[in-house]
C-alpha positions as CSV (number, residue, x, y, z in Angstrom):
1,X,85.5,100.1,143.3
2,X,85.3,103.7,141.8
3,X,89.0,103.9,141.1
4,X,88.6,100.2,139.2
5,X,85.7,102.2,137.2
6,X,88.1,104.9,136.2
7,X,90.6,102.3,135.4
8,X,88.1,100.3,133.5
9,X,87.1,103.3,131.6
10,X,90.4,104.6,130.7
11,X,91.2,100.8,129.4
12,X,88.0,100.8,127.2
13,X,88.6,104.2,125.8
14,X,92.4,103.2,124.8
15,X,91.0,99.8,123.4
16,X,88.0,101.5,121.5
17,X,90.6,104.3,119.8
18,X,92.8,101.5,118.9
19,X,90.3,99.2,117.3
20,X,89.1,102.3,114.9
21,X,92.8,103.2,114.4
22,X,93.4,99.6,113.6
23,X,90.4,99.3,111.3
24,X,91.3,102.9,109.5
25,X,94.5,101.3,108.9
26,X,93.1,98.0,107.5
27,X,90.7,100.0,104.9
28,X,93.4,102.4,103.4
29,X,96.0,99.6,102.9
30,X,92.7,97.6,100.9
31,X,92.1,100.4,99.2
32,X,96.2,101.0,98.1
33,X,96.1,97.0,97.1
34,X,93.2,98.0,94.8
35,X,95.0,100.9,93.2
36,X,98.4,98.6,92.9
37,X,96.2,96.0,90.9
38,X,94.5,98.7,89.0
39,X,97.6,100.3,87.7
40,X,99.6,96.5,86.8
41,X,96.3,96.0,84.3
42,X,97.1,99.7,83.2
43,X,100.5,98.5,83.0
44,X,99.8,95.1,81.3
45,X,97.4,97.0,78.5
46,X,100.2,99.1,77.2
């Protein structure tokens, strides 16, 4: 049962880096569709 711990640790650690890796990711592509619609009104303006 202790090495199933380890194991059950190691998995949660790998899952818990990837979920904030995975949200991190999500955010900064939001944020670059934000700046892509700012600069086509910039763009449509002119």
């Amino acid at each position: 049962m202790k090495t199933f711990g380890i194991m059950g640790f190691i998995f949660g650690m790998v899952g818990f880096t990837f979920g904030i890796t995975a949200f991190t990711t999500a955010l900064n592509s939001s944020n670059k569709v934000k700046e892509l619609e700012e600069r086509m009104k910039e763009l449509e303006e002119k």
